[in-house]
C-alpha positions as CSV (number, residue, x, y, z in Angstrom):
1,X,13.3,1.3,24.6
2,X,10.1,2.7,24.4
3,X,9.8,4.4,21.2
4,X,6.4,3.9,20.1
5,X,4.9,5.9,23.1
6,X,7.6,8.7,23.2
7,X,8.2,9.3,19.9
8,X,4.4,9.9,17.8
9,X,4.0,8.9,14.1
10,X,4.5,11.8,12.6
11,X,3.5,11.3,8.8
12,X,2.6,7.9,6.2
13,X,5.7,5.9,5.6
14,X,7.4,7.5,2.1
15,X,9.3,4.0,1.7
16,X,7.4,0.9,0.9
17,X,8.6,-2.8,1.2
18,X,10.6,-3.3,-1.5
19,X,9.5,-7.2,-1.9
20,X,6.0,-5.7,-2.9
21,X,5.4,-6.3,-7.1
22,X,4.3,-3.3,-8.5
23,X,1.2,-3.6,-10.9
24,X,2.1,-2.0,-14.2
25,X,-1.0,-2.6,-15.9
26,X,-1.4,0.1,-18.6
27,X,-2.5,2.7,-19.6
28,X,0.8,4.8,-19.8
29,X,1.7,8.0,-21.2
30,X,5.9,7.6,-22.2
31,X,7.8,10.5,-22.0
32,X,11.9,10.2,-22.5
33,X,14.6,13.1,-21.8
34,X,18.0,12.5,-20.9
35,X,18.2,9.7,-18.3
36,X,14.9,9.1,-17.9
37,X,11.6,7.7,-19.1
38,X,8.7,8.6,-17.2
39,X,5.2,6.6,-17.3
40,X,2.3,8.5,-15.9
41,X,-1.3,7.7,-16.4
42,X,-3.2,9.8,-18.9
43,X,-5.1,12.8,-17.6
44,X,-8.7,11.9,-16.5
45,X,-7.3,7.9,-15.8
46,X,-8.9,7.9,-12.3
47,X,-10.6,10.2,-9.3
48,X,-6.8,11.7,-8.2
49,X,-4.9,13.7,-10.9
50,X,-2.8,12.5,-13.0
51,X,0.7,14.9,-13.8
52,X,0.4,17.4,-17.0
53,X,2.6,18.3,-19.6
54,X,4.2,20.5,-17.0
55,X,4.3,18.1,-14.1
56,X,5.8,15.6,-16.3
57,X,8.5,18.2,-17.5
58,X,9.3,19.2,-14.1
59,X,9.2,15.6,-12.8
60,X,12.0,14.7,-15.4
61,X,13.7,17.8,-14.8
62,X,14.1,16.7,-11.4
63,X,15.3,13.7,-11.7
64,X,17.9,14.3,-13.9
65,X,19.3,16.5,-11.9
66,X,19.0,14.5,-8.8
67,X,21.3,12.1,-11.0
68,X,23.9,14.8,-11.3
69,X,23.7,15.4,-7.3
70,X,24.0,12.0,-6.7
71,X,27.3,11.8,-8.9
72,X,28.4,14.4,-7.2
73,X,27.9,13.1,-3.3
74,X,29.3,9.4,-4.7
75,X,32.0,10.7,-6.3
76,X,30.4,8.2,-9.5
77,X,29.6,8.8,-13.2
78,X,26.3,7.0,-13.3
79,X,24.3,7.6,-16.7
80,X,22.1,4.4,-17.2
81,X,18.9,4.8,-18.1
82,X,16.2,4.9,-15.6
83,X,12.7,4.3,-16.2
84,X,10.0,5.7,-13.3
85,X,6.3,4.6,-12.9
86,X,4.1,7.3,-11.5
87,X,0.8,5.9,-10.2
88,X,-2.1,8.3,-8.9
89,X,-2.4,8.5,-5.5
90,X,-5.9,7.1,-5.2
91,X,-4.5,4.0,-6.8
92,X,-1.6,3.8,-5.2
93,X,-2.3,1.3,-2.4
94,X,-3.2,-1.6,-4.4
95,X,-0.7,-0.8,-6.9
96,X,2.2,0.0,-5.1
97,X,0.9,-1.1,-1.1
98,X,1.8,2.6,-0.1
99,X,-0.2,5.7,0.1
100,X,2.6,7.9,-0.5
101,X,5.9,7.4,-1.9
102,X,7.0,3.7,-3.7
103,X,10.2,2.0,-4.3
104,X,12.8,1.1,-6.7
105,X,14.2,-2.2,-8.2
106,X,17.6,-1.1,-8.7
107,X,18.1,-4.4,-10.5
108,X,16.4,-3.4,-13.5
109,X,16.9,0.4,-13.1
110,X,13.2,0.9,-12.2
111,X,11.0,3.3,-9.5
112,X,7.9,2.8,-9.0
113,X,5.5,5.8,-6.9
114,X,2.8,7.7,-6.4
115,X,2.2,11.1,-8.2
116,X,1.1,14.0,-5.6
117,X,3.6,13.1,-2.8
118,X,5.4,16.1,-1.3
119,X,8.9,15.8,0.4
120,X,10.3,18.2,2.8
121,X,14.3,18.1,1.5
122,X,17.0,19.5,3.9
123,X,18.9,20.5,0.8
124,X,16.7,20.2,-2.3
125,X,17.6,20.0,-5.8
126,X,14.2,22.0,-6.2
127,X,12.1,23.5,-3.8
128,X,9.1,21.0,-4.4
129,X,10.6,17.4,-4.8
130,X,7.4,14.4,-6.6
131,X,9.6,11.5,-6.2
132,X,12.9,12.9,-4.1
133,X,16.3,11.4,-3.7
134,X,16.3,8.3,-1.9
135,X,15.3,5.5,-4.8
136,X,17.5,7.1,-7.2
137,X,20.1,6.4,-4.7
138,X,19.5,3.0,-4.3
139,X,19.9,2.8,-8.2
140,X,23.0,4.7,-8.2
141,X,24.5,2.4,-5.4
142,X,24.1,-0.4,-6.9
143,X,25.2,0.2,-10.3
144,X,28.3,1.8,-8.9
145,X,29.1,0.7,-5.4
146,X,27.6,-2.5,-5.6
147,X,25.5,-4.7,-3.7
148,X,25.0,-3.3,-0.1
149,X,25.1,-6.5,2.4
150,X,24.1,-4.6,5.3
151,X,20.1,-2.7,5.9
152,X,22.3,-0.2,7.6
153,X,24.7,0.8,4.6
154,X,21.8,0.5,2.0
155,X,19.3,2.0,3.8
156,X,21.4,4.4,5.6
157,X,23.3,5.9,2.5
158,X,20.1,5.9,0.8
159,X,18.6,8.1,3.7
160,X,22.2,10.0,4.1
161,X,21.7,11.2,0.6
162,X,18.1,11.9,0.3
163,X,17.7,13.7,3.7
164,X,14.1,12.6,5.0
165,X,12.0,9.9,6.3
166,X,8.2,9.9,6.0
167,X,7.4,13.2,4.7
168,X,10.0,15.1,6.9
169,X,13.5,16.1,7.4
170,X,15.7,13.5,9.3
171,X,16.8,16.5,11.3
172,X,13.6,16.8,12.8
173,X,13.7,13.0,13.7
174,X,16.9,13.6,15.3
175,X,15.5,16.2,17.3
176,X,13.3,14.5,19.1
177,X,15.5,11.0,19.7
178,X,17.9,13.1,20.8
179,X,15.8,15.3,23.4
180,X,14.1,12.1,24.1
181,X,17.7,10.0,25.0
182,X,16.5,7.6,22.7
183,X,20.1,7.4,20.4
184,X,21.1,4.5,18.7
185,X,23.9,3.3,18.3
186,X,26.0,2.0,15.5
187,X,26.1,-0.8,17.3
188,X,22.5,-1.0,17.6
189,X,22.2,-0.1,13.6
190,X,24.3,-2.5,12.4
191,X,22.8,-5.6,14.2
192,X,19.0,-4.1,13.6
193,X,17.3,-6.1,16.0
194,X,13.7,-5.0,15.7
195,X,13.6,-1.3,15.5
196,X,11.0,0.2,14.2
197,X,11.5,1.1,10.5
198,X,10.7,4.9,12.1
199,X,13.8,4.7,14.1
200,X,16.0,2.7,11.9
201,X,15.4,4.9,9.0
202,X,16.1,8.3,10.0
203,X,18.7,6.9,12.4
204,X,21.3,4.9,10.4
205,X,20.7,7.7,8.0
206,X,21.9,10.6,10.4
207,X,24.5,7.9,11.4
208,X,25.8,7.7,7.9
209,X,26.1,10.8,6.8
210,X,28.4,11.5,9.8
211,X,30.5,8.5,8.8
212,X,30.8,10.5,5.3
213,X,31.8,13.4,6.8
214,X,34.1,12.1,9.0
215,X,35.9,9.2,7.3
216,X,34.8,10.4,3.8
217,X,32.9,8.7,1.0
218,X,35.7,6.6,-0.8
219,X,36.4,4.7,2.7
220,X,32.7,4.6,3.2
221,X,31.6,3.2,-0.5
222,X,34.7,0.5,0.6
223,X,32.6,-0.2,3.8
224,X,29.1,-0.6,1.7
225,X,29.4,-3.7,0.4
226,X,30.6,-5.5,3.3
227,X,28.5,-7.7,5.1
228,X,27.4,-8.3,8.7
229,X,30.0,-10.6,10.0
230,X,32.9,-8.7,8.6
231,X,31.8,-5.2,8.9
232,X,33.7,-4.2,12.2
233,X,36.7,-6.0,10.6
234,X,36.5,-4.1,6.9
235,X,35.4,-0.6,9.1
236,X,38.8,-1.2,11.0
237,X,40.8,-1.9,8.1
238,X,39.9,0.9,5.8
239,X,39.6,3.5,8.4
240,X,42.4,3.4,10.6
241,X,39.9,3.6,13.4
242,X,38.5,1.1,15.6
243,X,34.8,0.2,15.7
244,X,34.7,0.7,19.4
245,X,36.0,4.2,19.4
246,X,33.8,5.0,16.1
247,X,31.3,4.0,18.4
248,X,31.9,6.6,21.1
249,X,32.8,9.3,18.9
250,X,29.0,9.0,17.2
251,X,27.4,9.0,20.2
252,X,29.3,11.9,21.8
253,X,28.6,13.8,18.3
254,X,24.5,12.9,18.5
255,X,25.0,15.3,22.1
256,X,26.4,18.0,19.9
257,X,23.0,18.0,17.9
258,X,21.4,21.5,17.1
């Protein structure tokens, strides 16, 4: 399938490879509230800006409450401590090896992205999101759920929960794979045979948040931690359904799209 000619790049990647090491060379401004410390560069550090006493407070704000919404949507009672490092943007590419947007080492509770990135959330905590939803679910998932063994449950609940890709909607995505005929299936998802991180993201995350709706998020946090080989065999087992007619049911949905 052709997608690189029929669908365009329509923004910078938000989600970095998480293998890159993040450079936390100091300095660092710490500021702690609830759940989370936030590291930001002191004003003045470089050519971009670096966040304010108000950016900062509405950055922690935010992500304390994308905690809580996150809780909510797992049906968890996450309340670790999380620590984020906000680079400026002008120093994010050799720090972080992304433009826009970073990562998260959910191992050691830990995000790492660049200040002055602007999401456009389907259902926003706030109107005007700095680092979003979709690292804090990774976190989240792993301290709760566990270990995801599949690119298509981590990724895809990650992008199920947070509601974009690049610096738009998944919806829109959908849009134009849809009008385009250029679907994939779960099938397709779960082996991942070189799609596009363009089409896998938005994808397996549209995919996923229809398997929460329909099968609900208890059966689908069972599912998350299953790997490859058993997959079709755990999806069968916990949902009643088969994989096949999963399957159908998806891509019948996908024609329902508005």
């Amino acid at each position: 399938m052709d997608y690189i000619n029929k669908i365009p790049m329509l923004v910078m990647l938000v989600i970095a490879l998480c293998s890159f090491k993040a450079d936390t060379t100091g300095p660092w401004i710490q500021t702690s509230r609830e759940n989370i410390t936030l590291f930001t560069r002191p004003i003045r550090y470089s050519t971009s800006n670096s966040p304010d006493s108000t950016a900062i407070s509405q950055i922690i704000l935010e992500q304390n409450r994308v905690i809580d919404s996150i809780n909510i949507i797992l049906n968890v009672k996450f309340d670790k401590k999380v620590e984020i490092f906000l680079f400026n943007q002008n120093e994010a590419t050799t720090k972080l090896g992304t433009e826009n947007g970073g990562f998260c080492d959910s191992r050691k509770n830990r995000i790492y992205f660049a200040f002055g990135t602007s999401l456009d959330q389907e259902k926003p905590v706030e109107k005007t999101f700095f680092v979003g939803m979709h690292e804090m679910a990774h976190i989240i998932a792993h301290n709760e759920i566990g270990w995801a063994k599949t690119r298509l449950m981590r990724e895809g609940l990650a992008n199920a929960i947070d509601g974009t890709y690049g610096k738009e909607a998944i919806s829109k995505w959908m849009n134009g794979y849809i009008k385009n005929n250029l679907i994939v299936s779960p099938k397709e998802l779960l082996a991942d045979t070189d799609l596009p991180d363009r089409v896998f993201y938005p994808q397996s995350g549209y995919f996923t948040k229809w398997l929460i709706m329909k099968y609900g998020i208890e059966k689908i946090k069972e599912i998350y931690i299953s790997n490859s080989r058993e997959f079709v065999l755990h999806f069968e087992k916990i949902t009643g359904d088969s994989f096949e007619s999963m399957n159908e049911k998806y891509l019948h949905y996908c024609t329902t799209f508005n």
